[in-house]
N, C-alpha and C positions, 0 to 999 in steps of 0.2 A: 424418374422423379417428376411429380404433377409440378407446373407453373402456377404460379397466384397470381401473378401480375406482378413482382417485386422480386427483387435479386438483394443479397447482400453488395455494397461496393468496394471494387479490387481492394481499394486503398486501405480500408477498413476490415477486413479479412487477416484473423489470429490461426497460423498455425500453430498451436499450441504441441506438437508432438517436436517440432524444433527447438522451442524454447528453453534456454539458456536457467535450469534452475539453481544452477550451483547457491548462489546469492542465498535465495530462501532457503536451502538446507543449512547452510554457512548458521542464519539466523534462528530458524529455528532449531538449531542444536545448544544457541546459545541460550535464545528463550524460548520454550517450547509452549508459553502462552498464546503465543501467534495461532496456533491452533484452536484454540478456542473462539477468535473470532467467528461470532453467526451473520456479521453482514448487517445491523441492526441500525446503523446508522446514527445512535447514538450520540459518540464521540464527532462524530460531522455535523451536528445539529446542535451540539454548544461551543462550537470552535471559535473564537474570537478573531482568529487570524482568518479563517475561511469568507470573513465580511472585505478583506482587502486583498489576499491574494491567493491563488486555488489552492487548497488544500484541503484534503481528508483523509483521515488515520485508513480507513476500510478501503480507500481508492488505490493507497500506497501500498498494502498488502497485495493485491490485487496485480499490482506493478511487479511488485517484486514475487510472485511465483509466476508471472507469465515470463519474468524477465527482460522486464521494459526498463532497462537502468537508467535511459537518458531522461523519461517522465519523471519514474520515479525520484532521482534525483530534485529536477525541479521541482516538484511535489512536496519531498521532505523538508525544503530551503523555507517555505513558508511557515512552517510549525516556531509556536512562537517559545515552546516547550513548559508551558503553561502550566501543565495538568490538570486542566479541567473535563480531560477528557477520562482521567483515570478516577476521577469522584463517579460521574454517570455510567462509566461501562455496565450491563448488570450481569457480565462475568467475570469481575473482580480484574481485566487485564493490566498490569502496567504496559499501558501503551508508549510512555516516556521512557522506561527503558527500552523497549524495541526503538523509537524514534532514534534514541541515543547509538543502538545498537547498528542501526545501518546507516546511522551519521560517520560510526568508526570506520566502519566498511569502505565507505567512500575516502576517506582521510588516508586511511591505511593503503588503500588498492589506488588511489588517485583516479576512481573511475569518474 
């Protein structure tokens, strides 16, 4: 493999064929809209809670199929569950029931 000058760093490096997916089948069997996300950034771009503490709907998905529970988590803690992310989606997702949906997860599993 050619060199460019740059490396990815250890620390920073997803093996993603290890990853822990049970979680996002768990949810998406529950809501199968998860699937529909295209990444659009939408919901991130009217978030009201995103001005004081991180958070975003598409970051949290993202968590949860690589199977980053401990992010994720803190990630969903911020949602203020507003829904104003489910007026702008423009593919109709209720993102507040998934929010809700791997709020249970957590509560339930004590993860």
């Amino acid at each position: 493999m050619s060199k460019f000058g740059f490396e990815i760093a250890k620390d920073l490096r997803r093996d993603l064929d290890c990853s822990d997916t049970l979680l996002f089948s768990y949810v998406k069997s529950r809501q199968p809209d998860i699937l529909k996300c295209i990444g659009c950034g939408s919901c991130s771009a009217t978030c009201p809670a995103s001005v004081y503490k991180q958070t975003s709907f598409r970051r949290s998905i993202l968590m949860l199929e690589r199977g980053e529970v401990k992010e994720l988590k803190s990630l969903i803690e911020g949602c203020m569950l507003c829904g104003k992310c489910n007026i702008v989606c423009p593919r109709g997702i209720n993102t507040r029931d998934i929010i809700l949906t791997i709020n249970e997860l957590f509560i339930e599993n004590k993860l």
